[in-house]
C-alpha positions as semicolon CSV with decimal commas, in nm:
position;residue;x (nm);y (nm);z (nm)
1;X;-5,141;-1,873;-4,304
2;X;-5,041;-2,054;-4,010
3;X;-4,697;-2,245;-3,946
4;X;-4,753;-2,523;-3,746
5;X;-4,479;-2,426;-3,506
6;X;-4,688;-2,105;-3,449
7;X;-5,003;-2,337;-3,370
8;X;-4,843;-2,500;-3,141
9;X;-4,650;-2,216;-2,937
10;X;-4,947;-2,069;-2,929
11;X;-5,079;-2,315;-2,643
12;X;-4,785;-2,186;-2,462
13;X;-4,806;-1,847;-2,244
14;X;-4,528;-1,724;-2,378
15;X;-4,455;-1,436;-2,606
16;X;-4,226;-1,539;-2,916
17;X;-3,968;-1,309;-3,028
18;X;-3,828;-1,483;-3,272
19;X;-3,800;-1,845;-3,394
20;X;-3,565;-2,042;-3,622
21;X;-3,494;-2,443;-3,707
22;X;-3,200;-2,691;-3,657
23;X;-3,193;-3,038;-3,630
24;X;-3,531;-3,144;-3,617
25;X;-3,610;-2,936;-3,400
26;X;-3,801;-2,547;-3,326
27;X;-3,625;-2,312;-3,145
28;X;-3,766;-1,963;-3,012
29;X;-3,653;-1,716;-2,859
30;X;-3,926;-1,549;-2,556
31;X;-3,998;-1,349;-2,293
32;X;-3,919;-1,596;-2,042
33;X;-3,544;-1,694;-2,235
34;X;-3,480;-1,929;-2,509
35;X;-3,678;-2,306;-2,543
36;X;-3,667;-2,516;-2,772
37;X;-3,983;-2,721;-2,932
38;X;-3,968;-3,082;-3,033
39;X;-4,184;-3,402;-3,141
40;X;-4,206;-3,634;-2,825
41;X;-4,306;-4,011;-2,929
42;X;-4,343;-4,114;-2,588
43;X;-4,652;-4,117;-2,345
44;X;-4,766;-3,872;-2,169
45;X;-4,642;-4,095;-1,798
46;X;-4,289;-4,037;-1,960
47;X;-4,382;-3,680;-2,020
48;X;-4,476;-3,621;-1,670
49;X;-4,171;-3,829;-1,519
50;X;-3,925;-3,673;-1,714
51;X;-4,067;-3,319;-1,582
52;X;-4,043;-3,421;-1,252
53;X;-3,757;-3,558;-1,219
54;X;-3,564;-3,265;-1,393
55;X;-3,724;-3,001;-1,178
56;X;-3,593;-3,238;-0,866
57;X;-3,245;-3,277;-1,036
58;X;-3,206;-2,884;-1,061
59;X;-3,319;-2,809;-0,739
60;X;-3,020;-3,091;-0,605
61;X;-2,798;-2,775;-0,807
62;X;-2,771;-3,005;-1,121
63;X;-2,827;-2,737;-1,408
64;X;-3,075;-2,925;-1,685
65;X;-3,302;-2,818;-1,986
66;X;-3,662;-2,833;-1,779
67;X;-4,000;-2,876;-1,924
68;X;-4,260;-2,626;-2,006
69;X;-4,650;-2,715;-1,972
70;X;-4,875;-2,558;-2,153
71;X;-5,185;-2,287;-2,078
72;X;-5,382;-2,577;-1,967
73;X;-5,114;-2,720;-1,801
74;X;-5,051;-3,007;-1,996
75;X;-4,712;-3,121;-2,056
76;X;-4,775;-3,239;-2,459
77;X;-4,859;-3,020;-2,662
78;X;-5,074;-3,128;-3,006
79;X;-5,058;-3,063;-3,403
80;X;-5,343;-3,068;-3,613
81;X;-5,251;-3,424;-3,719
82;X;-5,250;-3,529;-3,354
83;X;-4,858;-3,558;-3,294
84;X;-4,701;-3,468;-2,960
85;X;-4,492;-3,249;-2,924
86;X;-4,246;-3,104;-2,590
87;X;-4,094;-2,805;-2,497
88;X;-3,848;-2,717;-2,296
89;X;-3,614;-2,463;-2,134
90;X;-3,303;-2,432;-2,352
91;X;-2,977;-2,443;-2,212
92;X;-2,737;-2,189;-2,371
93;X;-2,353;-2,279;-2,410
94;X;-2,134;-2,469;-2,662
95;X;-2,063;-2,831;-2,669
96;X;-1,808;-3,015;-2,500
97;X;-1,468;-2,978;-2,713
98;X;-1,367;-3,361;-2,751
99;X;-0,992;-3,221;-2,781
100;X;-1,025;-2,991;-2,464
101;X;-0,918;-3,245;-2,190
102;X;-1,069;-3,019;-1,907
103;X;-1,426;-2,988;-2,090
104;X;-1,398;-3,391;-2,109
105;X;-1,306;-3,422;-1,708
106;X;-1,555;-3,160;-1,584
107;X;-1,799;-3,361;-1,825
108;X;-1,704;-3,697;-1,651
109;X;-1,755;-3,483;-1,332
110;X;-2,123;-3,336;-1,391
111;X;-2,190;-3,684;-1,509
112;X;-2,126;-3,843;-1,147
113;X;-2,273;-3,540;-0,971
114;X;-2,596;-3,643;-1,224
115;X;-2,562;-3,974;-1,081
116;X;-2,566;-3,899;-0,735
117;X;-2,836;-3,670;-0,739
118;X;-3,069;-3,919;-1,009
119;X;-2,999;-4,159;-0,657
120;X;-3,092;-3,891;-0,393
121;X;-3,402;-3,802;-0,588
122;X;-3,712;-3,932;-0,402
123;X;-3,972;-4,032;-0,640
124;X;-4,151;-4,344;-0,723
125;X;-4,029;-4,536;-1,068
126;X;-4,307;-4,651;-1,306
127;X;-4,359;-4,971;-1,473
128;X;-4,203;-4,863;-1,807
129;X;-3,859;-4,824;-1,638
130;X;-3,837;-5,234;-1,548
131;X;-3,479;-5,302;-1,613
132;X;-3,328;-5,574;-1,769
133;X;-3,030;-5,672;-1,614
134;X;-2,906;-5,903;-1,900
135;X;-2,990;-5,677;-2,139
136;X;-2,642;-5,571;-2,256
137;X;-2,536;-5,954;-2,290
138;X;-2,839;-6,009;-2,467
139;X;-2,719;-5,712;-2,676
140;X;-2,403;-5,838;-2,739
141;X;-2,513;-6,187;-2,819
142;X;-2,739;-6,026;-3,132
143;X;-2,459;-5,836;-3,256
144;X;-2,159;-6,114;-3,269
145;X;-2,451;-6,330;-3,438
146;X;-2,492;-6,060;-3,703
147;X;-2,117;-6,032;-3,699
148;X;-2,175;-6,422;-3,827
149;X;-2,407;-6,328;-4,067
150;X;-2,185;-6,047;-4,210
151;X;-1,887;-6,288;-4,267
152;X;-2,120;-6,608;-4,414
153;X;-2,228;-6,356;-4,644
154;X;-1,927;-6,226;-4,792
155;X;-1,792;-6,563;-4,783
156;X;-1,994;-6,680;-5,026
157;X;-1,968;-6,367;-5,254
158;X;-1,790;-6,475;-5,552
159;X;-1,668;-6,131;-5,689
160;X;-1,521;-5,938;-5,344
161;X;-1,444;-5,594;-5,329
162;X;-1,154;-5,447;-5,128
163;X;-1,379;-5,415;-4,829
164;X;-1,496;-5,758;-4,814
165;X;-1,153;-5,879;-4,863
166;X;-1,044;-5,635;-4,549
167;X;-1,289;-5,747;-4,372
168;X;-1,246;-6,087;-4,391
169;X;-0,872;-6,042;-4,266
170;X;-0,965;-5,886;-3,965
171;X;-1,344;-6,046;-3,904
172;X;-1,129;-6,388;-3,662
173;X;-0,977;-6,078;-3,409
174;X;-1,280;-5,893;-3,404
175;X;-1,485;-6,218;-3,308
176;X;-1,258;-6,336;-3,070
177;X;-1,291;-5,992;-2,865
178;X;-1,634;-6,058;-2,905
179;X;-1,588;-6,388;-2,763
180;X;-1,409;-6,300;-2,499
181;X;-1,643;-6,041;-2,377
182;X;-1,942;-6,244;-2,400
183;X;-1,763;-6,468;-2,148
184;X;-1,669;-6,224;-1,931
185;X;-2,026;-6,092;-1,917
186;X;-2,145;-6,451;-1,859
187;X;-1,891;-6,480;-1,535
188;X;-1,919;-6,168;-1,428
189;X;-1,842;-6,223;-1,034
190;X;-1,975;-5,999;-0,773
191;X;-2,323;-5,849;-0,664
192;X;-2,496;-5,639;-0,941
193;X;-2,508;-5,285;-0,778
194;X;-2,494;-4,954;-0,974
195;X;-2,854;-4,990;-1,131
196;X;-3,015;-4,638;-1,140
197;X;-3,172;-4,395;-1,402
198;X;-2,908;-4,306;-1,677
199;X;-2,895;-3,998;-1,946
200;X;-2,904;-4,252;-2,187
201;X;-2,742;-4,089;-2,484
202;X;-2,463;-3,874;-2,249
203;X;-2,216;-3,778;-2,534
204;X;-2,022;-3,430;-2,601
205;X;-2,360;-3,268;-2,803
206;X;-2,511;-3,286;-2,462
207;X;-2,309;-3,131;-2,239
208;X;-2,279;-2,768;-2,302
209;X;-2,051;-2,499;-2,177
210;X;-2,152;-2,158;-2,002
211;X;-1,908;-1,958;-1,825
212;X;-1,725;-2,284;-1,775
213;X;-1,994;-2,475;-1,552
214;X;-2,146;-2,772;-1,769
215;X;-2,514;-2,811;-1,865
216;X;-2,713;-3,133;-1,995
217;X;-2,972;-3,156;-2,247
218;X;-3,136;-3,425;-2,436
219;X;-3,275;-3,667;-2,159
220;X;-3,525;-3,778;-2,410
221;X;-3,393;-4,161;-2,368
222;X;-3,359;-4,192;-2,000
223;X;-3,413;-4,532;-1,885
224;X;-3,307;-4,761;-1,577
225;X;-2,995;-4,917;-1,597
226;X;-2,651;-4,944;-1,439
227;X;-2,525;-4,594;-1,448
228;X;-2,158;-4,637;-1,537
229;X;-2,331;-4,757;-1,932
230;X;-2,324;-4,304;-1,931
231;X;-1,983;-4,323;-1,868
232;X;-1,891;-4,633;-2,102
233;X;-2,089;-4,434;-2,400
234;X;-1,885;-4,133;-2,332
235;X;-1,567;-4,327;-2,324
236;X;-1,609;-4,485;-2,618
237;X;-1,735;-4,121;-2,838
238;X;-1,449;-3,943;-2,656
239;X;-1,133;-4,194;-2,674
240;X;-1,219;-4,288;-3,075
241;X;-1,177;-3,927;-3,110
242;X;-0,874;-3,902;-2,947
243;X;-0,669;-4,255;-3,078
244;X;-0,785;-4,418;-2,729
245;X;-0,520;-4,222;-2,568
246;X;-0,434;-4,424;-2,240
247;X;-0,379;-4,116;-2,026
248;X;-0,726;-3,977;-2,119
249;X;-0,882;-4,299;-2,091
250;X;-0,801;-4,395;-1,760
251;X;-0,797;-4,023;-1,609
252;X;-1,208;-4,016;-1,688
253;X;-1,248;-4,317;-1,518
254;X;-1,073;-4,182;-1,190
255;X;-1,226;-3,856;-1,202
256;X;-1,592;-4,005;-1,215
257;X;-1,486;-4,211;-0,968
258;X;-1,358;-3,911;-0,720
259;X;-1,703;-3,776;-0,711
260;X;-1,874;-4,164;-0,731
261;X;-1,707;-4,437;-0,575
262;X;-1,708;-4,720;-0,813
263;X;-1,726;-5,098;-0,728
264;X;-1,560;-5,376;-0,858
265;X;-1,881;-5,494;-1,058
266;X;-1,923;-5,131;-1,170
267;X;-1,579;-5,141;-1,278
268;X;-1,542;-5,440;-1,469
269;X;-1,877;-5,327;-1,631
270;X;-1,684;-5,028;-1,808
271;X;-1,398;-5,205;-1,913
272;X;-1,677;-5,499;-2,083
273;X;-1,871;-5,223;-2,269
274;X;-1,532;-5,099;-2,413
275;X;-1,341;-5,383;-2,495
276;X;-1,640;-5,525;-2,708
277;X;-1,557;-5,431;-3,082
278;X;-1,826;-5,220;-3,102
279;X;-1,705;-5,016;-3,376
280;X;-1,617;-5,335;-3,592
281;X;-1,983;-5,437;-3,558
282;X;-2,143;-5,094;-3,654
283;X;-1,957;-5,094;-3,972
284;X;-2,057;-5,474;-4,090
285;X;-2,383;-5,360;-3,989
286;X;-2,462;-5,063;-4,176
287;X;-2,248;-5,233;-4,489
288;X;-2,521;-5,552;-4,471
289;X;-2,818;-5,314;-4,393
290;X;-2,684;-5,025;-4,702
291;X;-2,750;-5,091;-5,080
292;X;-2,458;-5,252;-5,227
293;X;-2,487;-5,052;-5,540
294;X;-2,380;-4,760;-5,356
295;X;-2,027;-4,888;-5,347
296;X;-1,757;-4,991;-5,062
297;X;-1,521;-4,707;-4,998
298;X;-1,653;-4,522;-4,666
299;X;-1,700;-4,869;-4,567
300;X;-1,346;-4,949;-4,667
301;X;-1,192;-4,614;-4,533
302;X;-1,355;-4,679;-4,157
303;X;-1,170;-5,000;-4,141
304;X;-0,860;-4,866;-4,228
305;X;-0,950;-4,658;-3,939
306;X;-0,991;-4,908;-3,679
307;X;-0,673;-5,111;-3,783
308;X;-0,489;-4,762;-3,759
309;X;-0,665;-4,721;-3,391
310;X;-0,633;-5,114;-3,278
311;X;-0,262;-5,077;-3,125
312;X;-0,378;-4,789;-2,929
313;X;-0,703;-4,901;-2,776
314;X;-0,521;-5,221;-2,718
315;X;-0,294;-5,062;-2,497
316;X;-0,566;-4,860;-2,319
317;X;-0,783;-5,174;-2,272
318;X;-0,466;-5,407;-2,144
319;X;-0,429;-5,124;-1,906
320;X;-0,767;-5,073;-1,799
321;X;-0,805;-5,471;-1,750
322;X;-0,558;-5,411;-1,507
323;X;-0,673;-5,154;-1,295
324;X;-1,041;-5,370;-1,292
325;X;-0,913;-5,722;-1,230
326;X;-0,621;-5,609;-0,976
């Protein structure tokens, strides 16, 4: 009986040694080194973008995952149910340590070298990667309304568990960050520069390790955008992790900034995208969104979290304010 993993490798011409699962995803091990096989829910234009502009990237000495066509040389391969699937070259290694400070720096550093050579590529950008240059104030704008919505609703909750009660305590800082930030995206001064096609989900599972010289995988939601939202994303994953230590925090942005020279607007786009109480939000969000049956205390234990955290990445963001508005 056939698998359908084995269906589908076998549009590849490649000779499978072995194969085994993890996280949604096939892996195999072949002739030609170790891929990895998974569903693709995009077109077949984002297909062949995606493969071109990771074969360019490599060549520019950026080492990537790459993508594999198939016999016919088509870069989607096809279930019997009619779902797409891609595969690509794995890279081997181990993630970035978020306590290793040098794996975080030559992280930050791969990620501007990315940058520069996603800028020095020469190929033409399709339709589907329009940017919208508002779009993170739009974003922002939806979530301190649902932030609203959130508080309204507990309000009128007559019986309030220990979570609602927290979060009602700390819901008027939280806004007024939000607040803030929305203003500061509003007046933004300077010309918009930066804009440029982004990882889009750059974190610490996709940068991996070999013999010390980094790798990146997952480009499966590369878009157009201003660059520096990588390095905000990666900020925020790597300084929660680390109680927003200042040092840390500020030593990313200047080592990104060694190997990318970073603007004022580019600057003051960082510190936004951090100082916007992202992590409040996520938690109303998923406590609205969750079945309340299921009870409070995760909910309730991530909020004692953040108010451990909130002197911390205070500090970091009065200092980082600083060295943007100086």
């Amino acid at each position: 009986m056939y698998y359908k993993e084995e269906s589908l490798f076998e549009q590849y011409a490649l000779e499978i040694l072995d194969t085994y699962k993890g996280r949604g995803t096939v892996f195999a091990v072949t002739d030609r080194g170790k891929v990895y096989l998974k569903e693709y829910p995009g077109s077949v234009a984002k297909a062949e973008f995606l493969a071109v502009l990771l074969g360019k990237i490599n060549e520019l000495g950026i080492h990537t995952e790459t993508v594999i066509g198939t016999k016919e040389g088509e870069l989607l391969s096809k279930d019997s149910e009619g779902y797409s699937y891609i595969l690509r070259r794995w890279c081997e290694g181990k993630e970035c340590n978020t306590s290793n400070w040098d794996e975080i720096l030559l992280s930050v550093d791969i990620l501007a070298e990315l940058h520069n050579a996603m800028n020095c590529v020469s190929i033409d950008l399709p339709e589907f990667l329009n940017s919208d240059e508002e779009k993170l104030l739009k974003t922002y704008e939806k979530h301190t309304r649902e932030l609203r919505t959130v508080r309204n609703y507990v309000k009128n909750r007559k019986s309030k568990s220990e979570f609602e009660k927290e979060f009602l305590k700390l819901y008027s800082k939280f806004a007024e960050q939000a607040s803030d930030i929305l203003d500061g995206l509003k007046n933004q001064s300077g010309t918009k520069q930066g804009f440029g096609i982004c990882h889009g989900d750059f974190n610490q599972h996709n940068v991996v390790f070999s013999n010390k010289k980094p790798s990146i995988i997952s480009f499966d939601n590369f878009c157009y955008d201003i660059q520096v939202s990588d390095l905000a994303r990666f900020m925020r994953k790597i300084l929660e992790k680390n109680n927003w230590n200042m040092g840390l925090g500020m030593e990313m942005v200047r080592t990104y900034g060694n190997k990318r020279e970073l603007s004022e607007y580019e600057t003051e786009q960082i510190y936004l995208r951090l100082a916007y109480p992202e992590k409040f939000w996520k938690i109303a969000n998923h406590y609205y969104n969750a079945n309340k049956a299921w009870g409070f205390g995760r909910y309730l234990e991530k909020l004692e979290k953040i108010k451990r955290e909130e002197t911390n990445r205070e500090q970091f963001l009065k200092c980082m304010k600083h060295f943007t508005y100086a």
